[in-house]
Every structure is written in structure tokens, then in C-alpha cells.
C-alpha positions in Angstrom: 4.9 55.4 159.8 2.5 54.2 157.3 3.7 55.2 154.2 7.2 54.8 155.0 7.1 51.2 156.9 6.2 48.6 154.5 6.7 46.1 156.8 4.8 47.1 159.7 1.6 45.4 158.3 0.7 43.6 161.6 1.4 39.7 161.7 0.3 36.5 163.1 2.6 36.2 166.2 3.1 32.8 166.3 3.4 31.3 169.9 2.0 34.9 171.0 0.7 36.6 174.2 -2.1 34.3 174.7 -0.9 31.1 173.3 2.8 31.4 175.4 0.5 31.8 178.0 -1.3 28.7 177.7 1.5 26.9 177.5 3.8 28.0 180.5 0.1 27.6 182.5 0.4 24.0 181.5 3.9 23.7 181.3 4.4 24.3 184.9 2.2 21.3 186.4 3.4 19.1 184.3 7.3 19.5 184.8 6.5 18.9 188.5 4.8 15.3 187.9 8.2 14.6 186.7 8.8 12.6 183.4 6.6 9.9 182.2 7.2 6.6 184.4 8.5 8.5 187.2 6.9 8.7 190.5 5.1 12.5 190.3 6.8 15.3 192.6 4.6 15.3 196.4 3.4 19.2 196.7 3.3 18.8 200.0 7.3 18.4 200.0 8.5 20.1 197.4 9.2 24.0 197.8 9.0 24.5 193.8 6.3 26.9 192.7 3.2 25.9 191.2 1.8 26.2 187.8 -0.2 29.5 188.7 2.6 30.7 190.8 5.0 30.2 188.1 2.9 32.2 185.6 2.2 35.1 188.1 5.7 35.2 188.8 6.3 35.7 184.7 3.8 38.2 184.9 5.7 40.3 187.4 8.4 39.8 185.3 6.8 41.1 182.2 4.8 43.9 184.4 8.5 45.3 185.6 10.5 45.1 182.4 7.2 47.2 181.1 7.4 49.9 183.5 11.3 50.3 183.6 11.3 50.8 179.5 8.2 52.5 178.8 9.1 55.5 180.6 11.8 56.1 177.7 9.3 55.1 174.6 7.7 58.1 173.1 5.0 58.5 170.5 6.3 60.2 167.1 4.2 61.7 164.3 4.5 64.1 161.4 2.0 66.2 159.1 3.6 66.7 155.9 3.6 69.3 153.4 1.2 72.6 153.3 -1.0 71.0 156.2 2.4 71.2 158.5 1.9 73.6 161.4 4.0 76.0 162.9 6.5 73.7 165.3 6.7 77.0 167.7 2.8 77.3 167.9 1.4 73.4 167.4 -1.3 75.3 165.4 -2.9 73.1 162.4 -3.6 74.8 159.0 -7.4 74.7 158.8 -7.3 74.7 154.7 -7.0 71.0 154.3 -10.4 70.2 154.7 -10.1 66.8 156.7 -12.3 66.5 159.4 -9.6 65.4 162.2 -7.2 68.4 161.3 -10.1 70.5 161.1 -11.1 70.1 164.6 -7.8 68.8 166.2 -4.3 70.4 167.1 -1.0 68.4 167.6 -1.5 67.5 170.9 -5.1 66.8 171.7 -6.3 63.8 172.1 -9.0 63.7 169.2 -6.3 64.5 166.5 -5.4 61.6 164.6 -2.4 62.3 162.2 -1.8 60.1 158.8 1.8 59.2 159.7 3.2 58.3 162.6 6.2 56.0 164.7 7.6 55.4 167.4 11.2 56.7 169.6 13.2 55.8 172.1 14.6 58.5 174.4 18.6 58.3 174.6 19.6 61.4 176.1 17.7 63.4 179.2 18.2 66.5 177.5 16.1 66.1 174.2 17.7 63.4 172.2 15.0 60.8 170.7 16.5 58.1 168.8 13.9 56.2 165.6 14.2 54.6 162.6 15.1 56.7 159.4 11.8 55.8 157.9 9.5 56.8 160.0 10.4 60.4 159.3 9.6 62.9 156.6 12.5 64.9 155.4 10.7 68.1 155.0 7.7 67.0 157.2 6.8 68.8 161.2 7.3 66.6 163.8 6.0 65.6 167.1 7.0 63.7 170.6 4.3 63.2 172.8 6.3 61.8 175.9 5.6 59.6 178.7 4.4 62.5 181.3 2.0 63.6 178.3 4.0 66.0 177.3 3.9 67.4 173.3 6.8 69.1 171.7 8.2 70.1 168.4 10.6 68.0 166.8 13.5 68.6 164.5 16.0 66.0 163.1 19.6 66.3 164.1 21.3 63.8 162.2 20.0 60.7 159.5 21.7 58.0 158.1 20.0 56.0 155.6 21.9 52.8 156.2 21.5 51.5 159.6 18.2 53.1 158.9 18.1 55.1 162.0 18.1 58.8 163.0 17.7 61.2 165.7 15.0 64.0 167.3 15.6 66.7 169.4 13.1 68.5 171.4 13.2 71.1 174.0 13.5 69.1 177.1 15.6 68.2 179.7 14.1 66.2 182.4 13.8 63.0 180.1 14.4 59.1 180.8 16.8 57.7 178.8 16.7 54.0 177.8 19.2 51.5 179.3 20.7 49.5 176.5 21.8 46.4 176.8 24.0 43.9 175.0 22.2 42.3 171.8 25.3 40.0 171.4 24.7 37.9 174.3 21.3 36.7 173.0 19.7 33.1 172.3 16.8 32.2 170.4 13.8 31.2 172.8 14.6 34.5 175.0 11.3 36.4 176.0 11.3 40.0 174.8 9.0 42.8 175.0 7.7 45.3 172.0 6.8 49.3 173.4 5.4 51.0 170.4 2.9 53.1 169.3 0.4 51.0 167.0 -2.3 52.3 164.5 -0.9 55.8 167.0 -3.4 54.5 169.8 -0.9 55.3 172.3 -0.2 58.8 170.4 -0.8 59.9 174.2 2.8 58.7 175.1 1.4 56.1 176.8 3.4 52.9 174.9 1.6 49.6 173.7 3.0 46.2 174.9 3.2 43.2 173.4 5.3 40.0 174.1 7.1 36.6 172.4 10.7 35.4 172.4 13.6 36.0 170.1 12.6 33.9 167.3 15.6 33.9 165.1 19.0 36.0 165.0 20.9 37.7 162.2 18.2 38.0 159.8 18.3 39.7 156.4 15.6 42.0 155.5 14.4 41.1 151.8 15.7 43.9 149.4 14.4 47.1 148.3 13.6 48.1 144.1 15.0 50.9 142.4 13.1 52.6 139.4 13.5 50.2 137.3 12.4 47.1 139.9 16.1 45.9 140.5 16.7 45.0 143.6 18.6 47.2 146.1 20.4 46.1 149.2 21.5 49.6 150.5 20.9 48.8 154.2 22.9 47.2 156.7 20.4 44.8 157.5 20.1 43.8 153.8 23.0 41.7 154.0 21.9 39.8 157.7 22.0 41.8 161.3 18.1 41.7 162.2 16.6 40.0 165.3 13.7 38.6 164.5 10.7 38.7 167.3 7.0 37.0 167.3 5.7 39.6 169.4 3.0 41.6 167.7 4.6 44.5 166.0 1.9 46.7 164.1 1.7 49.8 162.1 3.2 52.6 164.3 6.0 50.6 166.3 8.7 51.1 163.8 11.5 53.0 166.3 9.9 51.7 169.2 12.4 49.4 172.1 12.2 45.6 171.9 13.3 45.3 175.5 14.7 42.1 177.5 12.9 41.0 181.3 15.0 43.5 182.7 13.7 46.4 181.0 17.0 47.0 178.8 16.8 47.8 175.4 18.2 44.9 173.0 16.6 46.4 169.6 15.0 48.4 167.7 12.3 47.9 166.6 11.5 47.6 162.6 8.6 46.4 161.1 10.1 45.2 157.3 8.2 43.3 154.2 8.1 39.6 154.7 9.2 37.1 151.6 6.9 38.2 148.4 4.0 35.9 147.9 3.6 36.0 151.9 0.0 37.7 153.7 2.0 38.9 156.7 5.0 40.5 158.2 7.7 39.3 160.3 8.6 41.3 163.7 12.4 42.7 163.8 14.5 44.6 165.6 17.7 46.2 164.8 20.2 44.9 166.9 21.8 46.8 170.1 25.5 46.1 169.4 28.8 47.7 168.4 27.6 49.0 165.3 24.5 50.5 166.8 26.3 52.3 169.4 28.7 53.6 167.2 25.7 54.9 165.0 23.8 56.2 167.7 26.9 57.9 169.2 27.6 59.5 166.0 24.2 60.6 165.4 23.4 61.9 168.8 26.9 64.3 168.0 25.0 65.4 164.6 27.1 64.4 162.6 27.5 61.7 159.5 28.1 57.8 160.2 30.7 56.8 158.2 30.9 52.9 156.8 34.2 51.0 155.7 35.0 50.0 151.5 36.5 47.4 150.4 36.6 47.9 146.5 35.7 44.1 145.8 32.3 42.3 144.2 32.3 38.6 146.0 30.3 35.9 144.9 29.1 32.8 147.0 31.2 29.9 146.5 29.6 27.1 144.7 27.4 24.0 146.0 29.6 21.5 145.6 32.8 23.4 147.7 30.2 24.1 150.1 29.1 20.2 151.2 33.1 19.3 151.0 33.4 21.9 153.8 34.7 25.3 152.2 33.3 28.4 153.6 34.1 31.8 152.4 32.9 34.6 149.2 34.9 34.3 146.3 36.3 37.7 144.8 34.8 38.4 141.4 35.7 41.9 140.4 38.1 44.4 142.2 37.9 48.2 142.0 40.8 50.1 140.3 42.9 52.0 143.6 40.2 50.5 146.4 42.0 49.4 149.5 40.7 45.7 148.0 43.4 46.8 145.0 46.1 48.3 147.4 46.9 45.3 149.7 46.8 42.8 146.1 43.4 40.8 146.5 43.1 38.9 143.2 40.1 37.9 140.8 39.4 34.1 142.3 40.8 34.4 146.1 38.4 33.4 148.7 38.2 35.4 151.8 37.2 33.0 155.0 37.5 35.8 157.9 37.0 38.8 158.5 39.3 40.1 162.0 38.9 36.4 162.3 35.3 35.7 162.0 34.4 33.2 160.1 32.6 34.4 156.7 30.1 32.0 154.9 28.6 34.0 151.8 29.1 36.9 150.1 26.3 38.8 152.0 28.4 38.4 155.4 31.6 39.6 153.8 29.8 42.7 152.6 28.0 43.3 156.5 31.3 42.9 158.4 33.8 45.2 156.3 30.5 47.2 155.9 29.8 47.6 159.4 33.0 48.8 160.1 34.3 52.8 160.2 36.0 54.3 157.2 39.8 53.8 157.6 39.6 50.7 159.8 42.4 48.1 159.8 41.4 45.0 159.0 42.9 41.4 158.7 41.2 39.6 155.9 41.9 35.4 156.0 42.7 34.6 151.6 42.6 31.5 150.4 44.3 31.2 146.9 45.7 28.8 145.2 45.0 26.8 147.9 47.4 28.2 150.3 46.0 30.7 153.1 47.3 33.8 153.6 46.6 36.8 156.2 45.7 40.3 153.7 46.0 44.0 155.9 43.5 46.1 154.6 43.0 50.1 155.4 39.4 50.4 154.4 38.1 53.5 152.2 34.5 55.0 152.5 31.3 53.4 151.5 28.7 55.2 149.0 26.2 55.3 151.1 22.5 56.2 149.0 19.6 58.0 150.1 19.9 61.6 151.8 21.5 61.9 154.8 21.2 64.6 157.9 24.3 66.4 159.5 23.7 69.1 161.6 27.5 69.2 162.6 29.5 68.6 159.3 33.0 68.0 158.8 36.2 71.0 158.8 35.9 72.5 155.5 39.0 74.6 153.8 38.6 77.7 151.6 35.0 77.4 151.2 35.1 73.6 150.4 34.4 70.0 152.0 35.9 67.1 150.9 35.5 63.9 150.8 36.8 60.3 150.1 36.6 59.7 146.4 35.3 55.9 147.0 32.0 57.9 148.8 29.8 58.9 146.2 27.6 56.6 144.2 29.2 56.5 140.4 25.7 57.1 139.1 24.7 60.3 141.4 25.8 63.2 138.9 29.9 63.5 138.9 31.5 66.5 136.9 34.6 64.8 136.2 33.3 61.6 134.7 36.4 60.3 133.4 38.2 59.3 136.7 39.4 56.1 136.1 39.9 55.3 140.2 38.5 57.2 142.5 39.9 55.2 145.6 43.2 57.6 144.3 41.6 60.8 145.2 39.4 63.1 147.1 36.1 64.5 146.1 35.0 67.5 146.6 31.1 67.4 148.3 30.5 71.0 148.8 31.3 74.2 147.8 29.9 77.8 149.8 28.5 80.3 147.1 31.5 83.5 146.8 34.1 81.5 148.6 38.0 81.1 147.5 36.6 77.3 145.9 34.1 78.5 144.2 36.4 81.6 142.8 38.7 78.5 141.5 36.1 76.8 139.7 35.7 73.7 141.8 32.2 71.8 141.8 30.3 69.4 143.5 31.6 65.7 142.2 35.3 67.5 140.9 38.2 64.9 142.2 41.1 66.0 143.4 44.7 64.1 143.2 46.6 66.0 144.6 47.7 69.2 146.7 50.6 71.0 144.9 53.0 67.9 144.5 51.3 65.3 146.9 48.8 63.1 146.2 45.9 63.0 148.6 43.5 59.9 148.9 41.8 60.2 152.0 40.1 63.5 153.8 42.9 62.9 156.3 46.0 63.3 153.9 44.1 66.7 152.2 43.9 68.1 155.4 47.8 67.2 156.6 48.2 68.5 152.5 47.4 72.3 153.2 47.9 73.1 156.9 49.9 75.6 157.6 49.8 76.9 153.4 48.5 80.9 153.6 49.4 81.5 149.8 47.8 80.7 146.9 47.6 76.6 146.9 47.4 74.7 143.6 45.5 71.5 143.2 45.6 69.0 140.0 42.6 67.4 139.5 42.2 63.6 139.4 41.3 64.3 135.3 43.0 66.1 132.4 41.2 69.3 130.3 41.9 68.8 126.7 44.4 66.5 127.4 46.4 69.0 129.4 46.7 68.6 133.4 43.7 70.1 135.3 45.3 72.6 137.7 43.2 75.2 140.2 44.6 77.7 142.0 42.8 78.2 144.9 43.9 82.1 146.9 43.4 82.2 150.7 40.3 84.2 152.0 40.1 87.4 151.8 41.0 89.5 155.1 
């Protein structure tokens, strides 16, 4: 969506449509004359096609990758604050005063709304997967479908750091996307964009546009906070994107970047090329583990969790790079993170991750990142020269920006929990104090009248333990008070005046 998708300013499409066109027209006479100073290849013997035969041949190609994904592209759009209509009627408030909403419902093919994206559907009965930033938090939305159809949207679930999210509408007779394997591609692979530019195809009716797979784990240049810093808070920050020439405009944000046999190998995202440069680069998010695990989680509701680490690496220095070292050097680590807990040092160099081969601290930070909360993971240490394999149980990454869970995690008393590692030190903690929060649980929510909120517990409060043992994980709270029916005490992670922080929390009430 527009306002949201600063990166879908449309680009030069170098080697596009036309131009990759040309060239295989070209391309294909001249292969068969052979090489030069060879005797040409005799038409009259070969079987090979011609040049316009090989072209047309491409075309069918491109026409049936078209029509096996575009079936599963949808248009999205929104209409945000008072001018949002009622999603059970589609009816448009007529106090706005623009022309377009004045004489045009959701739906119709004269309305023309200020924000809109694209989806892909994953699930026949409803599910529409986009990118996070194509949709409003507290805006209506709408899916106009392939058969023309126009339904009220809601968002299940959101997670702002693989940027995508998912819709639900009424339906159930819906074609869902075949997803294929984004691991297994090479640059020079053709690839097809279904979107919904400038929301000309608002009608469900996806716009094509075509190119090859022009680069592969590409980062996304970072976003600013308030005071212009710069933010990498995304996955993609730290280098996962596909990068596409095909023509990717305002609107195709969430569409399907789809291979020659109509399979899914992105998702489309339309992100701010280098400052100082006119135009923006096509990418795609890439369909592989990660994605599916996000999109699985999503589709469920519920919140996609990322792996911590507890460590701030730096890249290792120009001169160990051209003798041949490879790796991030560790720079800071976090009092009781897992990085603390399996004895990573200031100065050690990790060189692989699971045993893949990490080259700057950007890649160290996407593949512990990428991983779930409470993973195992084998981390490759080089110190002192010697190398050494690290275990490492990973906590829970903070993960900023708001998130949507329709299907929350088990609360207790009244209460949710959480790893202490997950929320952002600057995003408004009671117990300021704690010197480690990788040693506790925090508490996330707390239900208005319940037994919690009797005990005085708050949003951001961190907990250390339940009566005698100490809980660090979600996990350990729960093993902590199953089975307790009494009153259950629990020490704070921080002292009051001094004094241990104790709450007595009493069981419901019957």
C-alpha cells in the first residue's frame, strides 16, 4: 500500500519484458549458426526449433505459469479511519467528501481506494497470506478474489519481523498457492510478478510482469527510528531477499513472485533502494524454511517466535579478511543470555552457525535469528586460535512493532508470561532494575479482577522464580505451578526496599 510501502515506487526493470524479449528473438537464430568460424547449422536437418518457435514456446511457458498462479493472487485494500465502512454491509461513509467514496462502494468498479496491496491465497477456506505493511492495524479491509468476488477482511495474526501477516474472509471454495522451494534457486532464473499495481487490477484480476532472479540474499537497507538512527528490526535487514527485475509497482507488495511452473518462490516486497538512488529494486521474500514456519504459525493465529543469542558481533577486520578468516567477532555479551550460559567470551569469533559458514555480523544475526525460540544450536568458536564446537539453547528475540494473535498462549491465574529476553529494554518495564533478564520470566499480560492482578503483578514485572525454583523460560513457569491449587508464591526478579519482592498469588475463585 502506498503509504506503508516505501519501496514500491516502480523501477527501471533492467533486461525487462520487452528487452528479454528482444534478445531471446535474437538469441535463438544465432545459437543455431553455431559459433563464429564454424560451419552454420543446415535448417533443413536439424530438428532444433527456430528463433520464433523458441520465443512462442517461452510465451506458453510464461502464459501457463500465469494462469496456474493467478487464480490464488487477490487484490487487497483498506479505508482507514472515520471513512471505514461497516465490513458486514460494504457501505462507504458518505461524510468524507471525496468524490470516489462519494459515489463508490467497496466493490464497484469505479471505487478507487487510497491504500491498497496485494495477497496470496494459502488456505481454501479463507486464509490470505500479505505483507505486514500493506495493512492498517485499525483500518477495514477488503479481498476482491479472482471469481470477482468482494469480502470483508479481518487480520488473524501479524508479525512485524518477517514482515508478513494473514486475512481471513468468509470463504471456502478458494485456490490456494502452490509453494515451492526458494532454496534451490540461481540467478538468471525467469520469474513472474502477480500483483495488483496503482490497484488497476482491484477487480481480482492480477497484473503480470516478468524478468529473472537478479540477485539472491539481499539486504533491505534499514529503517530510522525518531531520532533518524537506523533500525534493522526485520529479518531481511540482515540479508534473506530475492531480488527480481521484473516490474514491481505501487500495489504489488504481498503479491506471488512465481517460477515457469506457476509455484510460488516469493513474496513479493517492494523496499527503498540505496539513498541517493531515483528508483526501487524489485524483491521478494523468500519461500523457505523460515517462511513456512511463519506462515504456519500465522495461519494457526498465533505469534511467531524468533531465537536470542545475548551477543553484539562485529565484522572482523580487512586485513583477517584478505588472509582468509571468515566469521563476526563477539563484542559485548548479555548478562544470563544463552550467549552467557554456554561461556561465549568478549573477542571469540563464531565461523558457523549448525555448520554454515558465517561471513559478517549481519549473517550471524539472520541465522540464530531465523531460528525458533529454544532451538539448539552448534555455534563453530574460534579463540585463541584454537576452534571449538559452543551448544547453545537459544532464548526469545524482542521483536518491535505490534504484533496480532488471535490464538494466544496458556495463561495461569489471570496472567501470561513470557521469556524475560522478549521485550525491548526501552518499551516501558516496571521493574527496571533487573540486572538479567535472560534469568527470568516476564509477565506480558494481566486480565482486569483476576487472582494476578489481586497480587499486584503488572505488565513488564519479572519473575525469578515459583516458590523455591527459579523459572527462565515460559516452559519451566509452567512445569513450576502444575498441579499447585493453594496459594502459590512468586519472588520477583527485583528487591522492594532492599527486601525480597514476594507475591502471593490465591487460586481462582470457585
Amino acid at each position: 500500500m502506498r503509504k506503508h510501502c516505501v519501496a514500491c515506487f516502480p523501477g527501471i526493470a533492467i533486461g525487462g519484458a520487452m528487452s528479454l524479449a528482444a534478445i531471446l528473438l535474437a538469441a535463438a537464430p544465432l545459437a543455431a549458426q553455431g559459433p563464429p568460424g564454424k560451419p552454420s547449422i543446415d535448417r533443413a536437418t536439424t530438428t532444433e526449433p527456430s528463433g520464433a518457435r523458441a520465443a512462442l514456446a517461452l510465451q506458453d511457458l510464461l502464459v501457463d505459469a500465469i494462469a496456474r498462479g493467478e487464480k490464488s493472487v487477490v487484490a487487497i485494500y483498506r479505508v482507514d479511519g472515520d471513512e471505514a465502512p461497516r465490513a458486514d454491509s460494504l457501505e462507504i461513509s458518505r461524510s468524507s467528501g471525496r468524490l470516489a467514496r462519494a459515489t463508490a462502494s467497496p466493490g464497484d468498479s469505479d471505487f478507487i481506494p487510497d491504500e491498497y496491496g496485494t495477497g496470496v491465497v494459502i488456505d481454501r477456506h479463507g486464509l490470505i497470506l500479505t505483507c505486514y505493511h500493506v495493512l492498517g492495524l485499525k483500518s477495514q479491509h477488503y479481498v476482491t478474489t479472482y471469481e470477482r468476488k468482494v469480502y470483508p477482511a479481518r487480520i488473524k495474526a501479524a508479525d512485524p519481523r518477517s514482515d508478513l501477516a494473514v486475512l481471513e474472509i468468509k470463504a471456502d471454495d478458494l485456490v490456494p498457492i502452490k509453494l515451492g522451494n526458494a532454496d534451490t534457486l540461481k540467478k538468471g532464473q525467469i520469474v513472474v510478478a502477480l500483483g495488483n499495481p496503482f490497484a488497476i487490477a482491484r477487480d481480482g484480476q492480477a497484473s503480470a510482469s516478468w524478468g529473472i532472479i537478479a540477485n539472491l540474499a539481499r539486504k533491505a537497507g534499514p529503517a530510522f527510528d525518531s531520532g533518524n538512527r537506523p533500525l534493522k528490526d526485520k529479518l531481511y535487514h540482515f540479508g534473506t531477499l530475492i531480488q527480481t527485475d521484473a516490474k514491481l509497482n505501487f500495489g504489488t507488495s504481498g503479491g506471488a513472485l512465481v517460477n515457469l511452473k506457476g509455484e510460488m518462490i516469493g513474496l513479493t516486497t517492494a523496499l527503498a533502494a540505496t539513498a541517493g538512488y531515483e528508483q526501487a529494486a524489485g524483491y521478494a521474500i523468500p519461500v523457505d524454511a523460515t517462511f513456512r514456519r511463519a506462515v504456519d504459525t500465522l495461519k494457526d493465529g498465533r505469534e511467531v517466535e524468533y531465537g536470542y543469542l545475548g551477543v553484539k558481533p562485529v565484522n572482523l577486520n580487512p586485513a583477517e579478511i584478505l588472509g582468509g578468516a571468515h566469521g563476526a567477532r563477539i563484542m559485548q555479551v548479555e548478562p544470563g543470555s544463552p550467549a552467557e550460559e554456554s561461556n561465549l567470551k568478549l573477542g571469540d569469533v563464531v565461523t558457523q552457525v549448525n555448520g554454515r559458514a558465517i561471513f559478517d555480523a549481519d549473517e550471524l544475526y539472520r541465522d540464530v535469528g531465523s531460528l525458533p525460540a529454544e532451538s539448539h544450536v552448534e555455534l563453530m568458536v574460534l579463540r585463541d586460535e584454537q576452534t571449538t564446537k559452543i551448544p547453545v539453547v537459544l532464548a526469545k528475540y524482542p521483536v518491535r512493532g505490534v504484533k496480532v494473535v488471535t490464538k494466544p498462549g496458556p495463561s495461569w491465574r489471570g496472567m501470561r508470561i513470557d521469556f524475560g529476553t522478549a521485550l525491548p529494554r526501552d518499551l516501558g518495564r516496571i521493574d527496571l532494575g533487573i540486572p538479567d533478564p535472560g534469568s527470568a520470566v516476564v509477565v506480558v499480560e494481566v486480565e482486569k479482577g483476576s487472582p494476578a492482578a489481586a497480587a499486584g503483578l503488572q505488565y513488564g514485572m519479572f519473575i525469578g522464580a515459583v516458590g523455591t525454583t527459579s523459572v527462565r523460560t515460559p516452559r519451566e513457569f509452567f512445569r513450576a505451578v502444575a498441579g499447585k491449587t493453594g496459594d502459590v508464591s512468586l519472588r520477583m526478579a527485583t528487591t522492594a526496599l532492599g527486601q525480597p519482592d514476594i507475591r502471593t498469588v490465591k487460586p481462582p475463585a470457585q
